[in-house]
C-alpha positions as CSV (number, residue, x, y, z in Angstrom):
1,X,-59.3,-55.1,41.0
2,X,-60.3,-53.4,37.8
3,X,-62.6,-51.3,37.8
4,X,-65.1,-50.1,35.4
5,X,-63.6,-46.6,35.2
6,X,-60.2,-48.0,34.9
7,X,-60.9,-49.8,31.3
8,X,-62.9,-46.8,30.2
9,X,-59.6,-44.8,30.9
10,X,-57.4,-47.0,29.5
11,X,-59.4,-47.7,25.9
12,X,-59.5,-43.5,25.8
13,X,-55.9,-43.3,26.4
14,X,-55.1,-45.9,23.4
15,X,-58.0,-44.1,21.3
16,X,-56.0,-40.6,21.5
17,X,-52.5,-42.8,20.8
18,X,-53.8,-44.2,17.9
19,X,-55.2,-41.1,16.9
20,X,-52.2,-39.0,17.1
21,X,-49.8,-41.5,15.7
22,X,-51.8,-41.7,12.9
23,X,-52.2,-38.3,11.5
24,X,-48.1,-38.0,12.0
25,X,-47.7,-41.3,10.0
26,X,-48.0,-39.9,6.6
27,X,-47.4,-36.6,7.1
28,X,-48.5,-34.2,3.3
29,X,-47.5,-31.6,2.0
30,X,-50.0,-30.1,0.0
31,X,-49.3,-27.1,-2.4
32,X,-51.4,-25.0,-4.1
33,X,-50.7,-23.9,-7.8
34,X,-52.6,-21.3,-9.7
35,X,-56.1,-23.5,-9.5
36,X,-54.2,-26.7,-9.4
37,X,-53.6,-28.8,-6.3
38,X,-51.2,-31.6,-5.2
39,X,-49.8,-33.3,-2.9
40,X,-45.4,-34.0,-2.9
41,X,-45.1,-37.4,-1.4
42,X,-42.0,-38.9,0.1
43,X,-40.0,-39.4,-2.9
44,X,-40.6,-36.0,-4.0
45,X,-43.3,-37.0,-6.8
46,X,-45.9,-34.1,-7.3
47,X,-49.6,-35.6,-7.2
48,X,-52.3,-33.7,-8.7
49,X,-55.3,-33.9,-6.5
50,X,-57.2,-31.2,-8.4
51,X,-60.5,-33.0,-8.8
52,X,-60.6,-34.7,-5.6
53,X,-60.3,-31.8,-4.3
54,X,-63.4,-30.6,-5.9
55,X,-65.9,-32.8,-5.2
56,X,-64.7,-32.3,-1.2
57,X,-61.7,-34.8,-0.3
58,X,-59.3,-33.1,2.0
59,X,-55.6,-32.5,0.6
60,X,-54.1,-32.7,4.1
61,X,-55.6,-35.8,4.5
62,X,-54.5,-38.3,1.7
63,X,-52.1,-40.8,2.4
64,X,-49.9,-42.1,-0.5
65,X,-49.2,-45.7,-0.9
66,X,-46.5,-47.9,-2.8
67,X,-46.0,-44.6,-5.4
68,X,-45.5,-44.2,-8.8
69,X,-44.1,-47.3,-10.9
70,X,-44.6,-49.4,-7.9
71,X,-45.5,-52.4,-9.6
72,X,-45.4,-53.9,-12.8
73,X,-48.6,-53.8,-15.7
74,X,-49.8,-57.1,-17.4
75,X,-49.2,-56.2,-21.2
76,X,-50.1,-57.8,-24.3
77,X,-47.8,-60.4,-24.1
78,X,-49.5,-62.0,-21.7
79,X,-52.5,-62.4,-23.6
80,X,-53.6,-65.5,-26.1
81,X,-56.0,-66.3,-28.5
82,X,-56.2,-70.0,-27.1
83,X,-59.7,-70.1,-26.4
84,X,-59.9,-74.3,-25.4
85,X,-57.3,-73.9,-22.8
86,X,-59.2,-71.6,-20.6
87,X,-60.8,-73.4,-17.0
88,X,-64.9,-73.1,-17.7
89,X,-64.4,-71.6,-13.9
90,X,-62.0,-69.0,-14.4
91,X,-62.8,-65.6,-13.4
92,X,-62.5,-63.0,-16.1
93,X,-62.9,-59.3,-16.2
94,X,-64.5,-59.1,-19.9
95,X,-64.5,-56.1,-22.3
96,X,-66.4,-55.5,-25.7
97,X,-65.9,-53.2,-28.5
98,X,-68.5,-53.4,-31.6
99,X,-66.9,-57.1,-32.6
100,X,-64.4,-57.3,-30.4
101,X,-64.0,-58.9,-27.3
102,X,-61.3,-59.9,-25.0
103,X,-61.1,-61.2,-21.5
104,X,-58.6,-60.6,-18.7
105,X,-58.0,-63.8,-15.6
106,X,-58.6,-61.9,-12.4
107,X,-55.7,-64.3,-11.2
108,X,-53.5,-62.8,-13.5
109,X,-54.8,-59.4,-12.8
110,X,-54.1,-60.3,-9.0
111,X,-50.5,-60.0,-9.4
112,X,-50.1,-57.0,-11.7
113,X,-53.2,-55.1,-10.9
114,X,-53.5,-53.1,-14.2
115,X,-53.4,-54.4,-18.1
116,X,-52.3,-52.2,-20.6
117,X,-54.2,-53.1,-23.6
118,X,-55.9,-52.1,-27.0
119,X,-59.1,-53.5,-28.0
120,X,-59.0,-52.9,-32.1
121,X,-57.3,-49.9,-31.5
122,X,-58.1,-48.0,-29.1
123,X,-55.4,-48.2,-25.9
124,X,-57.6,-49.3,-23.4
125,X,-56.6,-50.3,-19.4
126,X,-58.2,-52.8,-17.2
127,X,-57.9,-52.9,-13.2
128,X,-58.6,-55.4,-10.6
């Protein structure tokens, strides 16, 4: 029979594995630079954590994802002026500039995540 003391123990004994597999799954190496600080992830890449830093995130605990040029940006080319073919329902990320305007599809967005754009000309990106 199972006892009340039993499943207490054994929910505190896959707490503490949890908890110490974690911090070891992403282990960081944090180095300090003059008054610059970063973080080396796992293919080397230097990350400058400087600012984070400063307003109290802890070095030793960030955790790095996909890394640098992990995925591809939605650019330009991607973009039309075709104003009739757009769904009344589509969802769109919007941007304005004095006069100009220009509207990103979160769908589209979905599978790149960033546009690298200009509106007039000023380089501008957009994230989703």
């Amino acid at each position: 029979m199972i006892t009340l003391q039993k499943i207490t123990f054994i929910i505190v004994a896959v707490i503490s594995l949890i908890s110490c597999s974690h911090e070891n799954l992403y282990p960081t190496t944090v180095v300090q630079e003059g008054s610059r600080t970063y973080i080396i992830d796992q293919t080397g890449y230097k990350w400058d954590i400087t600012e984070a830093k400063s307003i109290g995130f802890k070095p030793e605990r960030f955790q790095y994802g996909m890394g640098k040029d992990a995925f591809s940006t939605l650019d330009a080319t991607g973009l039309s002026d075709d104003k009739k073919s757009v769904p009344d329902d589509l969802r769109v990320i919007g941007i304005e500039e004095g006069a100009s305007s220009q509207a990103y599809s979160v769908q589209k967005l979905r599978g790149h995540e960033i546009a690298n754009s200009a509106i007039g000309s000023k380089p501008i990106a957009v994230g989703y």
